[in-house]
N, C-alpha and C positions, 0 to 999 in steps of 0.2 A: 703188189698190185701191178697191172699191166698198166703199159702205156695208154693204153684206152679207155678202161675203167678212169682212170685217172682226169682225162682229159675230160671225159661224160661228165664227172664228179664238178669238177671246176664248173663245165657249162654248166649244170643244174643250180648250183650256188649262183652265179654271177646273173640267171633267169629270175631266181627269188629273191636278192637284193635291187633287182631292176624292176620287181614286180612293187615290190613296197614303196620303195619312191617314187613309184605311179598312181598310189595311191594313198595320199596324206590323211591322216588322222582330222576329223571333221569334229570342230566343237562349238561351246558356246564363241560366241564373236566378240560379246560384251565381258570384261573383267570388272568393268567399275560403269555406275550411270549416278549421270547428274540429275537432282530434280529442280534447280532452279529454272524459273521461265529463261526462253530463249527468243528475242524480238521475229519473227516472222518474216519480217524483210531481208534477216540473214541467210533464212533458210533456202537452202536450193531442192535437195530431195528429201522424202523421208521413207526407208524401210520398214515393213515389219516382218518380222519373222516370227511364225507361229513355233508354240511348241512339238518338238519332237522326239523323236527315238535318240536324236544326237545333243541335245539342248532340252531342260526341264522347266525352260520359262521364256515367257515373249519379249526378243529384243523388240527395241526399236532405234532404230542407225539413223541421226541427221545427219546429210553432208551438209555443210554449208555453203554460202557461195564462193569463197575462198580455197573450198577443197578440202580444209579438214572435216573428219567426220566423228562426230561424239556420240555415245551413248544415254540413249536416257531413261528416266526412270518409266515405266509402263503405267506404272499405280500416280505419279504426278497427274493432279489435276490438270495442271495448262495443255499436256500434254492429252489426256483423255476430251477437253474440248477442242482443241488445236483438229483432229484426227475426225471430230463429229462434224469439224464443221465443212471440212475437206469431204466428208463421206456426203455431203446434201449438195 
């Protein structure tokens, strides 16, 4: 191979190892959800994320007000009044 071929080859590779680390793999968010009730005064925000092309079911993310953020269960009750009451 020539010196050029050579040098094109390396740029091409080192183009599509920088292409894919610009672009991370998108998944569910949730791996485990709680359905116990969670007092409401803890709570700081809550997410939801609809179903998609990259996820096959609805998360929903509480932060708390301390910062950490749990999973929880969609189909929990507290959790479907909690959401009803916030929507009125």
């Amino acid at each position: 191979m020539t010196k050029a071929a050579l040098l094109l080859s390396a740029l091409t590779l080192c183009c599509c190892i920088a292409s894919l680390q610009a672009f991370p793999r998108v998944r569910c968010m949730c791996i485990r959800t709680i359905s116990s009730p969670m007092p409401v005064r803890v709570i700081k925000r809550i997410e939801v994320i609809p179903i998609s092309g990259l996820c096959r079911r609805t998360e929903i993310i509480v932060t708390r007000r301390n910062g950490s953020k749990v999973c929880v269960n969609p189909a929990a009750n507290w959790v479907n009044v909690l959401i009803s009451n916030l929507q009125r």
